[in-house]
matplotlib code that plots the C-alpha trace (Angstrom):
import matplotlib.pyplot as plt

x = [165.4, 166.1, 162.1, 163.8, 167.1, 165.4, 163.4, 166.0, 168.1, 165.0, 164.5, 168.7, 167.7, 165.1, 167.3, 169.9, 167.5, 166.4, 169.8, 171.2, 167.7, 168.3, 172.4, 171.2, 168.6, 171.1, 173.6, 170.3, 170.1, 173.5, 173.2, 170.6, 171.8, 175.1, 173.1, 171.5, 174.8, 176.0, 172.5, 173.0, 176.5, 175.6, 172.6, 175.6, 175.6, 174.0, 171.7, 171.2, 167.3, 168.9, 171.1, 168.8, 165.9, 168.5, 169.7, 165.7, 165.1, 168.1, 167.0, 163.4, 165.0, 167.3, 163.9, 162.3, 164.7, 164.5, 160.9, 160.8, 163.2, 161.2, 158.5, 160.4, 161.3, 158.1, 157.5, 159.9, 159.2, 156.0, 158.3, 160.4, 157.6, 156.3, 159.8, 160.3, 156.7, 157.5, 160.7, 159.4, 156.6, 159.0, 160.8, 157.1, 157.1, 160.6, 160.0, 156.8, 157.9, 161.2, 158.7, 155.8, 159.3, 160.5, 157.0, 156.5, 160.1, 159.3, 156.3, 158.3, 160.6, 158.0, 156.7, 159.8, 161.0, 157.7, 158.8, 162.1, 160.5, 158.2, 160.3, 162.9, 159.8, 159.3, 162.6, 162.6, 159.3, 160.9, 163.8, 162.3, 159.6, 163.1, 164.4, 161.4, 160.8, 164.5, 163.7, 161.3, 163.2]
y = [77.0, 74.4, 72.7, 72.5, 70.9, 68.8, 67.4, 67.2, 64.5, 62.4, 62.0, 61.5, 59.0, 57.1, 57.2, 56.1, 53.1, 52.7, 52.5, 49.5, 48.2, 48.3, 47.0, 44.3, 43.1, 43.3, 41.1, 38.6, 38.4, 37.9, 35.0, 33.6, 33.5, 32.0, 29.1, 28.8, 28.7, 25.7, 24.2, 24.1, 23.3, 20.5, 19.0, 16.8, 13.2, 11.5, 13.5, 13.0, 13.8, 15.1, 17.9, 18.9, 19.2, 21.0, 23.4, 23.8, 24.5, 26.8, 29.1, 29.2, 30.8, 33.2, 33.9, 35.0, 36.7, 39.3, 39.4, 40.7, 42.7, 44.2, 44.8, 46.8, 48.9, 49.5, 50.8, 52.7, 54.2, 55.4, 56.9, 58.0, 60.2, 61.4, 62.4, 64.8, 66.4, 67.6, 68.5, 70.3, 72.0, 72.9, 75.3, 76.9, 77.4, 79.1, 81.1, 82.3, 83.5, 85.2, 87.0, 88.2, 89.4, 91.2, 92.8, 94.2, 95.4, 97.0, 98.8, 99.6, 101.3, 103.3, 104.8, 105.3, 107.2, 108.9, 110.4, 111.2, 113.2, 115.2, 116.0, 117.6, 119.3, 120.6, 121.8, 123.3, 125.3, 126.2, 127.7, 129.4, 131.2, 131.8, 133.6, 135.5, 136.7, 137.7, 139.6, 141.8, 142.9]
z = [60.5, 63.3, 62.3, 58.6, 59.8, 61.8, 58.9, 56.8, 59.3, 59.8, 55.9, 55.7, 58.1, 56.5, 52.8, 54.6, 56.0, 51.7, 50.8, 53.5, 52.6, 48.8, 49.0, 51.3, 48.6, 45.9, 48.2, 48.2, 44.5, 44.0, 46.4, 44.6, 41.5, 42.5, 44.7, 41.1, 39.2, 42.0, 41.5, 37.6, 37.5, 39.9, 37.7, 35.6, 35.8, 38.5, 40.5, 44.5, 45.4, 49.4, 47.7, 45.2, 47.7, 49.9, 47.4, 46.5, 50.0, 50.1, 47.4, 48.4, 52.1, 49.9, 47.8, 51.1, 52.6, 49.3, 49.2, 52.8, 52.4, 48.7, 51.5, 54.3, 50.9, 49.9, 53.8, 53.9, 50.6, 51.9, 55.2, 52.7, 51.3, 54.7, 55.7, 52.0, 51.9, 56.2, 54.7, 51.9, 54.2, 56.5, 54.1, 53.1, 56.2, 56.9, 53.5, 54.2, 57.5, 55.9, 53.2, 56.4, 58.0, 55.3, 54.4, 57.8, 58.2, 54.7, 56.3, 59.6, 57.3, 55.1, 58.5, 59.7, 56.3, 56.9, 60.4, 59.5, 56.3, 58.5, 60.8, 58.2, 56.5, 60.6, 60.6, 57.5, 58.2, 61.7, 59.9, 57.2, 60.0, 62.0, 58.7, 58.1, 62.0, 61.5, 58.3, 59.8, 62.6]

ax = plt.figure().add_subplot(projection="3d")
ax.plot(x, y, z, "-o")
ax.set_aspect("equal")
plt.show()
């Protein structure tokens, strides 16, 4: 049970990790589309070359920012899938210890049923052999 628990806070872990990952890269696109809505917005009248290279440049470091972090997701996807299948073997594992325990205190109790049978059938023959030795005197 502890090997299973301890699996299950390493993959609460990593999903946690997906989930900062995957709010972070929505927080990029919404940055990138509002540094597109200033860049549109700001593409009326006369246009100055510095700004627009600047907002350009802008944009392309927002752009990267997201793509990295798309690639630190797809990592961690892969960790995320490491982390579920130890889970999942984890609880095989418990399971199929839990079933070999209760199998072998099924058998301990069939033997021990046994005993307890023979031993009444003992004292049952003892008693009837009492009876009868008390019979014949």
């Amino acid at each position: 049970m502890q090997i299973e628990d301890e699996k299950r806070a390493v993959f609460a872990r990593v999903d946690a990790m997906r989930v900062k990952l995957e709010e972070g890269l929505r927080a990029r696109q919404a940055e990138i589309q509002l540094s597109r809505e200033a860049w549109r917005s700001g593409m009326v009248g006369a246009i100055d070359p510095t700004a627009l290279r600047q907002h350009a440049n802008a944009g392309l470091g927002l752009f990267r920012k997201a793509q990295r972090t798309v690639i630190e997701l797809s990592g961690l996807d892969r960790g995320l899938q490491a982390a579920r299948a130890a889970m999942v073997a984890a609880a095989q594992d418990r399971r199929a210890l839990e079933i070999l325990r209760e199998t072998r205190f099924a058998e301990h109790r069939c033997v021990e049923d046994k005993k307890e049978r023979d031993q009444l059938d003992e004292f049952g023959a003892d008693l009837a052999e009492r009876k009868r030795q008390e019979g014949q005197q």
